[in-house]
LUMTORFI-585397 format. One record per residue: residue in one letter; x, y, z of N, C-alpha, C in turn. Coordinates in steps of 0.02 Angstrom, whole numbers, plus 50000, padded with zeros to 5 digits. Last residue first. Layout:
BEGIN
AXYZXYZXYZ;...
***
This chain:
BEGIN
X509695012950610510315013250617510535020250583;X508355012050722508605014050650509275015150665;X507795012750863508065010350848508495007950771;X507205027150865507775026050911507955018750890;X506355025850788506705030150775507185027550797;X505525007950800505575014450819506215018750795;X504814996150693505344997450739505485004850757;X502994991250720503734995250674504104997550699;X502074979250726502434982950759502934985450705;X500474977650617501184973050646501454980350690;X498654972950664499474980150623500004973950655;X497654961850593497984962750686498634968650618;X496454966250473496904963250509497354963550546;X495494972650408495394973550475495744967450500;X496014979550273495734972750283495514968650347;X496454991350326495834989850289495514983750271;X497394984950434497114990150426496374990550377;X498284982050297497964976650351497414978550367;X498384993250231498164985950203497954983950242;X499205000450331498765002050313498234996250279;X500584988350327500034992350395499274993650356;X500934993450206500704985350230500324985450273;X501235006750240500815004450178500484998550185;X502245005450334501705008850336501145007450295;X503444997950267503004993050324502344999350340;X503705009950183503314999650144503054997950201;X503975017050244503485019450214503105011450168;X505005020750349504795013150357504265015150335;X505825032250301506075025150300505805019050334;X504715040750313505205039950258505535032550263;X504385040450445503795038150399504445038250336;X505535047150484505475040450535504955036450460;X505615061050454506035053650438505915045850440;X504295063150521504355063850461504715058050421;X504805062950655504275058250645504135057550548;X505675069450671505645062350690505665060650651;X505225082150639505535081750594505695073050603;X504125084050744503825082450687504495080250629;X504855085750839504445078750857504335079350784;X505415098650809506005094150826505625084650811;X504095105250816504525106050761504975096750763;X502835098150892503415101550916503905099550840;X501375096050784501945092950828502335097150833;X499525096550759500185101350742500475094950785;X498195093650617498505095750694499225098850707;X498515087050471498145088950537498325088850597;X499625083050391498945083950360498325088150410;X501265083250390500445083850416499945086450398;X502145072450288501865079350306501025079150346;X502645061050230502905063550288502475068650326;X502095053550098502645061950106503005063450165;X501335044150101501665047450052502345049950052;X500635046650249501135040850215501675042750152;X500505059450349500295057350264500855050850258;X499985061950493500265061450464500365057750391;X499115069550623498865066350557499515065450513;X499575074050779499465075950703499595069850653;X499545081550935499245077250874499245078950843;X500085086151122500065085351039499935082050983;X500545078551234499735084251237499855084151157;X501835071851218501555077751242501135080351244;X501215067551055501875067551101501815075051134;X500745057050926500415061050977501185061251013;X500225052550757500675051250808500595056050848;X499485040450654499345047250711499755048050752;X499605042050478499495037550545499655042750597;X498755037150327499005038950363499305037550431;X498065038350166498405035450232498805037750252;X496905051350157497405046250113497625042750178;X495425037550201496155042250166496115050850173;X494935034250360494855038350299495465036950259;X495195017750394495175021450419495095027250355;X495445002350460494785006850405494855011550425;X495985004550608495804998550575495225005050528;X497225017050648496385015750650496475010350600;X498685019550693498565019850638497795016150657;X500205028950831499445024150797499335024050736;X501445032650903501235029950831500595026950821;X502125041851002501735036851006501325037050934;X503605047451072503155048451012502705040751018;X504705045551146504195048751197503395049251128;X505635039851060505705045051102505205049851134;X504275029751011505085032051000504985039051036;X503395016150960503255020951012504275022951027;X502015008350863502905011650864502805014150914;X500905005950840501155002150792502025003850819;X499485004150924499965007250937500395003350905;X497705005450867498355000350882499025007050882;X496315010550953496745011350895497415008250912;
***
């Protein structure tokens, strides 16, 4: 599974074809959860409060390059990279 971001210890995947709704997986620490494009919100598994509020923001403001992702993704084309938390102004 492609690693699309990787921010303060958070690691971002997203599966080529993958179920809906879309989404993308971010893990930190022994921890996983399914995260909704849409919204921010987990759909599955859990994150450390603090990792999940990131990671929430983080899908808020790069929810077009997520979407594009996903496309690719279903069109089983190479993900692009998305700039990390830590680097957002």
């Amino acid at each position: 599974m492609p690693i699309i971001s990787i921010f303060f210890g958070i690691v971002i995947r997203m599966y080529h074809d993958d179920h809906p709704p879309p989404h993308i997986h971010a893990s930190y620490q022994g921890f996983e959860a399914f995260i909704r494009l849409s919204d921010g919100e987990i759909i599955a598994g859990t994150l450390p409060k603090k990792a999940g509020r990131i990671v929430r923001q983080w899908v808020q403001d790069h929810e077009e390059a997520l979407h594009a992702n996903w496309q690719r993704g279903v069109n089983l084309l190479p993900m692009e990279m998305i700039p990390g938390a830590d680097q957002d102004d």
